[in-house]
C-alpha positions as CSV (number, residue, x, y, z in Angstrom):
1,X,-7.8,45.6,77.7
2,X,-7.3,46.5,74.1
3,X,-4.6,44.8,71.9
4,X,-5.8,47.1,68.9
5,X,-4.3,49.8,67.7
6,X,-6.9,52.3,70.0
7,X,-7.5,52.6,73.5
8,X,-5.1,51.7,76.7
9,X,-2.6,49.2,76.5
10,X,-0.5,48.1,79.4
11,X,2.9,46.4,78.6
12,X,6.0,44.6,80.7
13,X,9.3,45.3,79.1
14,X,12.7,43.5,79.9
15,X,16.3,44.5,79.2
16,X,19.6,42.8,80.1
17,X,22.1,44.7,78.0
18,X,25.7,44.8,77.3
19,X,26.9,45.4,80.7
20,X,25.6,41.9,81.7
21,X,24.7,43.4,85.2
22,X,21.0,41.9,85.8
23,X,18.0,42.4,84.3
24,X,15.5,45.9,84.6
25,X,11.5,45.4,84.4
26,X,9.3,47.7,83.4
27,X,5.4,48.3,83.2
28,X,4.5,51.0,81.2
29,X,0.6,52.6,80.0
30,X,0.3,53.3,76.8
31,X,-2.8,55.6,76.1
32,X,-2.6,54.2,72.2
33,X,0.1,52.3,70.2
34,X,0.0,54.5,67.4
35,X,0.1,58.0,68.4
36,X,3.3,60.3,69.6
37,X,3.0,60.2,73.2
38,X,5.1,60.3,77.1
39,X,3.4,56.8,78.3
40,X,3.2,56.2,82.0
41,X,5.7,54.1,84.2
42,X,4.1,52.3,86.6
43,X,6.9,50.4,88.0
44,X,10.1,49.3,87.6
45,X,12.5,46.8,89.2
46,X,16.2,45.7,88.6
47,X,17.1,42.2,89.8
48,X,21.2,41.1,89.4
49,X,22.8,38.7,88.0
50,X,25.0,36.2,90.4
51,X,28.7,37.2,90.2
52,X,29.0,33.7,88.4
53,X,26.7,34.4,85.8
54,X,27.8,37.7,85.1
55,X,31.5,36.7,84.5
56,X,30.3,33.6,81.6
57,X,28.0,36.3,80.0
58,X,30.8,39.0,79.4
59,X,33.1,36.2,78.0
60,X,30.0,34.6,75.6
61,X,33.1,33.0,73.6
62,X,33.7,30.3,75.7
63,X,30.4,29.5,76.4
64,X,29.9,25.6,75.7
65,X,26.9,24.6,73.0
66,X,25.3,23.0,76.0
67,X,25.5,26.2,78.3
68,X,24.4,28.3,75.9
69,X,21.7,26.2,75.8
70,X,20.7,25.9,79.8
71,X,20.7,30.1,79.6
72,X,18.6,30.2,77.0
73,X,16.1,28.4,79.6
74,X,17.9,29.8,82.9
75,X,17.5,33.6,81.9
76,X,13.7,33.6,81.6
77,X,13.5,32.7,85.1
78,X,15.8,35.5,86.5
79,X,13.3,37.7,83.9
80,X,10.5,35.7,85.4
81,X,11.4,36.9,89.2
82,X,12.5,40.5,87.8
83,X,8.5,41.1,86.4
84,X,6.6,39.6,89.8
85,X,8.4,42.9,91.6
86,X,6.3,45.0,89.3
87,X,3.3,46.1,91.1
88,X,0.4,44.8,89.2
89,X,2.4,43.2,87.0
90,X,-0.7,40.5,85.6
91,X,-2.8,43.7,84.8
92,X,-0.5,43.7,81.5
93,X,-1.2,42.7,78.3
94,X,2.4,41.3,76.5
95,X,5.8,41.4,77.8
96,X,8.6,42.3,75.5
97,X,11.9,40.1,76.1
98,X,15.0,41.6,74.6
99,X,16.8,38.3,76.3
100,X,21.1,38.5,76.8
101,X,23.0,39.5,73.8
102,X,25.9,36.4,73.1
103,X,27.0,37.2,69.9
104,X,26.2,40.4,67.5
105,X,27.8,40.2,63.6
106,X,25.4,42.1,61.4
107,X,26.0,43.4,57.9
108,X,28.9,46.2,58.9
109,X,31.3,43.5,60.0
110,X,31.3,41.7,56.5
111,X,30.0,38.3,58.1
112,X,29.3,35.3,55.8
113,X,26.0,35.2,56.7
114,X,24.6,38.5,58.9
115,X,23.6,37.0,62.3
116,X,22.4,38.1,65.9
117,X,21.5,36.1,69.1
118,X,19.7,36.9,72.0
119,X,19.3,34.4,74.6
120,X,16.4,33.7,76.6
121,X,13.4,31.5,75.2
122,X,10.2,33.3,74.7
123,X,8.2,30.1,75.3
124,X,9.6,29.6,78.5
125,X,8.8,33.0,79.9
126,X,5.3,33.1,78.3
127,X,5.0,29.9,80.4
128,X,6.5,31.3,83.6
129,X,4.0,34.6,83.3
130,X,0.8,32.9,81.6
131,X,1.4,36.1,79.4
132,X,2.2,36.6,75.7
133,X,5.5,37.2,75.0
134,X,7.7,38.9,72.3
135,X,11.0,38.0,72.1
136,X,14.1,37.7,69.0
137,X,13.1,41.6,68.5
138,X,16.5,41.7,66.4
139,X,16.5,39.0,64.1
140,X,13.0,40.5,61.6
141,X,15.7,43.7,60.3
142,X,18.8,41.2,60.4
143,X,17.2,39.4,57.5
144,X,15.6,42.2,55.7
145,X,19.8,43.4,55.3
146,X,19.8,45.6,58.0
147,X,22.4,45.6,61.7
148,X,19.2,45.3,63.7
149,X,20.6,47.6,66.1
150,X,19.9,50.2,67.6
151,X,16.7,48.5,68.1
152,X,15.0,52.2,70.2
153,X,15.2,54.6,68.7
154,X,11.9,54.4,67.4
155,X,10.7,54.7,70.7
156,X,13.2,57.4,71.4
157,X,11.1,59.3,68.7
158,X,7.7,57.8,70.1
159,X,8.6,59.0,73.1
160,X,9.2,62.7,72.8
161,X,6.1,65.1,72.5
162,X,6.1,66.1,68.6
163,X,6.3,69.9,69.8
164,X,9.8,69.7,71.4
165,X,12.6,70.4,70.2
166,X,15.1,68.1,68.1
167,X,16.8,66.9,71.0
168,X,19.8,64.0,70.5
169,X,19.0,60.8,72.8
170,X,22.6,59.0,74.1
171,X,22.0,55.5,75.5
172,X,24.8,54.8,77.5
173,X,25.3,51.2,78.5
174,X,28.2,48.8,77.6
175,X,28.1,50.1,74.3
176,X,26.3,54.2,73.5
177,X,24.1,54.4,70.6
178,X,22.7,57.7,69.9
179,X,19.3,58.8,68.3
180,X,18.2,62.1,66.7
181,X,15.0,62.9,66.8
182,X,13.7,65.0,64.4
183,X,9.6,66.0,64.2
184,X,9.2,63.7,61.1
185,X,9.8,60.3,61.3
186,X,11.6,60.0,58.1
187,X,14.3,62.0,58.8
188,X,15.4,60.5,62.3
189,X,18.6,58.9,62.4
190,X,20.5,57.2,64.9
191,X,23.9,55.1,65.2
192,X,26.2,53.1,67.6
193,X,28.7,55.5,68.8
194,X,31.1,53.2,70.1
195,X,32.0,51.8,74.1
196,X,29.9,53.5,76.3
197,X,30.7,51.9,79.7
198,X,31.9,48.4,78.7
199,X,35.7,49.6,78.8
200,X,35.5,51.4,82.0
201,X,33.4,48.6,83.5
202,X,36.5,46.4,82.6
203,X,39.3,48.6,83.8
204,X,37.1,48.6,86.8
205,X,37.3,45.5,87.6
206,X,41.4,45.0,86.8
207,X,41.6,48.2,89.1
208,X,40.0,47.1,91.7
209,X,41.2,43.3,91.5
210,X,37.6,42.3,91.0
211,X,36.2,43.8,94.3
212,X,34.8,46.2,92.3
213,X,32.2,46.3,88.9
214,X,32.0,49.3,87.9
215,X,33.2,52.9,88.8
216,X,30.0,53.2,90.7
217,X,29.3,57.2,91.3
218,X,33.1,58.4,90.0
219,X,34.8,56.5,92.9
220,X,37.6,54.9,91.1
221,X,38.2,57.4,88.1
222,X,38.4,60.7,90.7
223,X,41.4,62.6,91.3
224,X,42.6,60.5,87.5
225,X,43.8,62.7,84.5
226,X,43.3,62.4,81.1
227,X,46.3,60.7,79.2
228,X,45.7,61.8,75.4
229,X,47.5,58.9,74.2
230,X,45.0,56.3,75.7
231,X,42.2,58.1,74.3
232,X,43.5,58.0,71.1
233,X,44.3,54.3,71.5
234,X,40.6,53.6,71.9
235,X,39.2,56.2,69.5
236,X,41.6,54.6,66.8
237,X,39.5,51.3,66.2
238,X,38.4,50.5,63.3
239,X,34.5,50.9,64.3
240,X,35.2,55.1,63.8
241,X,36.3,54.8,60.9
242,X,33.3,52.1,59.2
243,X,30.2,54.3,57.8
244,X,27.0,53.8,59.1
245,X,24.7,52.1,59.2
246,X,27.3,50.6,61.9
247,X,26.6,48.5,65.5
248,X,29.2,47.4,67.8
249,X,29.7,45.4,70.8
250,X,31.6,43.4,73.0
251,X,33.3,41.5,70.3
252,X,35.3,44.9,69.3
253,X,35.3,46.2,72.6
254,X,35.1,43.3,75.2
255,X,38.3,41.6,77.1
256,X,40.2,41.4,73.7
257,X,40.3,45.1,73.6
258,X,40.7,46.2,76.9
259,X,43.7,43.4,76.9
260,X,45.5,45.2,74.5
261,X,45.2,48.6,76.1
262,X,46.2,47.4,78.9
263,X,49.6,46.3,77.7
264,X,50.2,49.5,75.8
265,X,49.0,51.5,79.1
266,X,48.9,49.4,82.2
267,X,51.5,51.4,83.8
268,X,49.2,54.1,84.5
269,X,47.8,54.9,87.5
270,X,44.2,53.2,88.0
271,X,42.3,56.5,88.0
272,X,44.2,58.0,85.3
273,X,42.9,54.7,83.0
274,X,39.4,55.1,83.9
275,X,39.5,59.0,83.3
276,X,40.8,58.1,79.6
277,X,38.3,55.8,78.9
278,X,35.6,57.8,80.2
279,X,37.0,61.2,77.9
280,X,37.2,58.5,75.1
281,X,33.1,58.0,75.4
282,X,32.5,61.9,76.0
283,X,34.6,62.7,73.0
284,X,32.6,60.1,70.5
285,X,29.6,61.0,72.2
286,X,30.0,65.1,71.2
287,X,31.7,64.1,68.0
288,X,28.0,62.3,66.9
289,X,25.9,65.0,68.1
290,X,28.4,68.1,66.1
291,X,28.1,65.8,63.2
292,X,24.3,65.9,62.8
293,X,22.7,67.7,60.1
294,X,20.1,69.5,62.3
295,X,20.8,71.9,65.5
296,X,20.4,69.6,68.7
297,X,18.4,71.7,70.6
298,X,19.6,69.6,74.1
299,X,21.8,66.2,74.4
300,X,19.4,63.9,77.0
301,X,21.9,61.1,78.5
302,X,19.8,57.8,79.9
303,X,20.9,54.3,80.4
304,X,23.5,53.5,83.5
305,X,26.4,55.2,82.1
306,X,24.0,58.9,82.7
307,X,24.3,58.3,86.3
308,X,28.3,58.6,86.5
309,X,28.8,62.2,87.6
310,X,32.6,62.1,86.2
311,X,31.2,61.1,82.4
312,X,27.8,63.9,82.8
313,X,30.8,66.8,83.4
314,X,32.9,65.5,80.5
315,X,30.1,65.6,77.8
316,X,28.8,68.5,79.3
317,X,32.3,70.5,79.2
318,X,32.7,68.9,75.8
319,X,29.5,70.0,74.5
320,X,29.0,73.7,75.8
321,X,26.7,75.3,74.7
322,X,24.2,72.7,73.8
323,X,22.6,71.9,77.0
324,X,22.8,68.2,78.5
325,X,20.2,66.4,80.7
326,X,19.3,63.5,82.5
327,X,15.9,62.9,83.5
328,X,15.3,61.6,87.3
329,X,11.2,60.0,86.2
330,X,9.5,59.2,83.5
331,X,10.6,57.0,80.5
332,X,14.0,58.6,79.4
333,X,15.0,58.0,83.2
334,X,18.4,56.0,83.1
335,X,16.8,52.9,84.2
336,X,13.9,53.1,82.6
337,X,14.1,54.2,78.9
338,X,15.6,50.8,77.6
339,X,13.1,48.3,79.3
340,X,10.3,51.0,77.9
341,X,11.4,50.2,74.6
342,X,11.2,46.5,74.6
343,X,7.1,47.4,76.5
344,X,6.6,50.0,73.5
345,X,7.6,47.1,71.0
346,X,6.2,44.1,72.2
347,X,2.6,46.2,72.7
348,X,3.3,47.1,68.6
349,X,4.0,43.6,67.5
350,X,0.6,42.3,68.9
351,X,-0.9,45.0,67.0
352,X,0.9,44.2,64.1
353,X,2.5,47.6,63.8
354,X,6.3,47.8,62.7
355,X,9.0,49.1,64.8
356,X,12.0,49.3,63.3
357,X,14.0,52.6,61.1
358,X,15.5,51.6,58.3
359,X,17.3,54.5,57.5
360,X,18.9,53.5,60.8
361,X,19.5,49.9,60.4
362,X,19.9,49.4,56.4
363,X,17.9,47.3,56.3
364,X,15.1,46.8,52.9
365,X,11.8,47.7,55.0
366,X,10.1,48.4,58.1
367,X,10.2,45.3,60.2
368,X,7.0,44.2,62.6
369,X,9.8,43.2,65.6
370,X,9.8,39.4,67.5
371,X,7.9,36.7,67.6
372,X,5.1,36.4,69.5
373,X,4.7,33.3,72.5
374,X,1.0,33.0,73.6
């Protein structure tokens, strides 16, 4: 099978995002890795976290140097056991590891020294799969001055026939990051928008007294109103107001945040929080695709936050006329477009083809992404 920049390439790709849920697999056919194309999925699984787990990685602070360390080993297996539910899984080539985000200070938030890290160790997974793996996609644009993040959007434009439309992608996880993809390349630009289910996720769980971890299909936010005040609360953070290129995550937005809204608005009703939150996303979502320079021709939602019927009818109300959409196959499905990334990129970095924006990032040059375990 060809590892060239022609013929048919078949790649794994693995993402555990900011929502520290579990992990989603991915094996996708590229016909080439250097062409505009829709590749095909050939399977997918999802494989959670243990409740323990999930609770150290959304509180990465207090993570011990020694525990940071066992994860960085632990993860790959959990990955490991995610890719042998792909059917056919040894017929690929490379499997891309985005590995657990712990800790995310780029350029935007003034750090010292710009920094990212991703756990989950490349050589231990390439062990596990007898496979080539390419992992610390991040860290290449961190050090040629950019956030490293969004790290799709590439494929995002990859992706999307070069005869449709401009259309404005929304990934909606923990945190949404937006991409607008224009016909040329060079003029694609895409952001962080800000908390895309990681506040709601959190409010979930208070709400529910942990028996619950996320508003799964609405069922905790229905019947809630919006509360203007709340919304404001969150749409006030300094992340709005920072010019791009900008990335966020769970240090702005994590249990620190959500702490403080809850003492200025823990008296509301449960619903009535969640509702907030939710308008809070839908309103920085629409906000990013009115401020574009081009006419969206369609907003396509993907990642877990698109399956939340309560959030769709928000950015849809929000957004009239521009037409929003969720695909139920293919790679922009919600569970699929993120892992189909990390496949896209891993099968360019054996190639040696770059696969980073950086009019996106800031960062000097185009990037070639990970390193590469044989």
């Amino acid at each position: 099978m060809s590892l060239g920049r022609g013929g048919v390439v078949r790649a794994i790709g693995l993402m555990s995002g900011t929502s520290c849920d579990g992990v989603d697999a991915l094996l996708l056919e590229l016909a080439h890795v250097d062409e505009r194309h829709e590749p095909r999925v050939l399977g997918h699984a999802y494989v959670p976290f243990p409740a323990t787990l999930r609770a150290e990685l959304r509180d990465p602070a207090a993570l011990t140097l020694r525990r940071v360390a066992e994860l960085h080993f632990e993860l790959p297996r959990l990955y490991h056991d995610a890719v042998r539910e792909l059917p056919h899984w040894q017929s690929a080539s490379v499997c891309g590891m985005h590995g657990q985000t712990v800790w995310h200070a780029p350029p935007s938030q003034g750090s010292t020294v710009a920094n990212t890290l991703q756990l989950g160790s490349s050589g231990a997974l390439a062990a596990l799969l007898g496979m080539p793996v390419v992992g610390d996609m991040r860290g290449a644009d961190v050090a040629r001055g950019g956030e490293g993040a969004p790290i799709a959007p590439f494929s995002h434009w990859f992706f999307t026939p070069p005869s449709h439309p401009t259309r404005l992608v929304v990934n909606i996880g923990g945190i949404a990051n937006y991409t607008c993809v224009t016909r040329e390349l060079e003029r694609v630009s895409a952001s962080d928008i800000g908390p895309g289910m990681m506040i709601s996720d959190a409010l979930a769980r208070h709400v529910s007294r942990g028996s619950f971890d996320c508003d799964r299909d609405g069922e905790l936010s229905e019947g809630g109103d919006v509360y203007q005040p709340a919304v404001d609360f969150i749409l006030d953070h300094p992340f709005f107001a920072r010019p791009s290129p900008r990335s966020t995550g769970r240090e702005d937005f994590g249990a620190g945040f959500v702490a403080g809204l809850l003492v200025r608005f823990g008296e509301l009703d449960g619903a009535t929080l969640l509702r907030s939150s939710l308008w809070a996303t839908a309103t920085a979502i629409v906000t990013a695709a009115r401020e574009q320079e081009v006419d969206i021709g369609e907003i396509l939602l993907t990642g877990g936050g698109a399956r939340h019927p309560g959030l769709r009818e928000m950015v849809a109300e929000l957004a009239d006329p521009i037409p929003v959409v969720v695909h139920d196959g293919g790679v922009f499905a919600p569970e699929h477009h993120e892992p189909a990334a990390m496949a896209l990129i891993a099968a360019r970095t054996l190639a040696r083809l770059p696969s980073s924006l950086p009019q996106v990032t800031g960062a000097r040059e185009p990037a070639i992404l990970g390193h590469v375990h044989y």
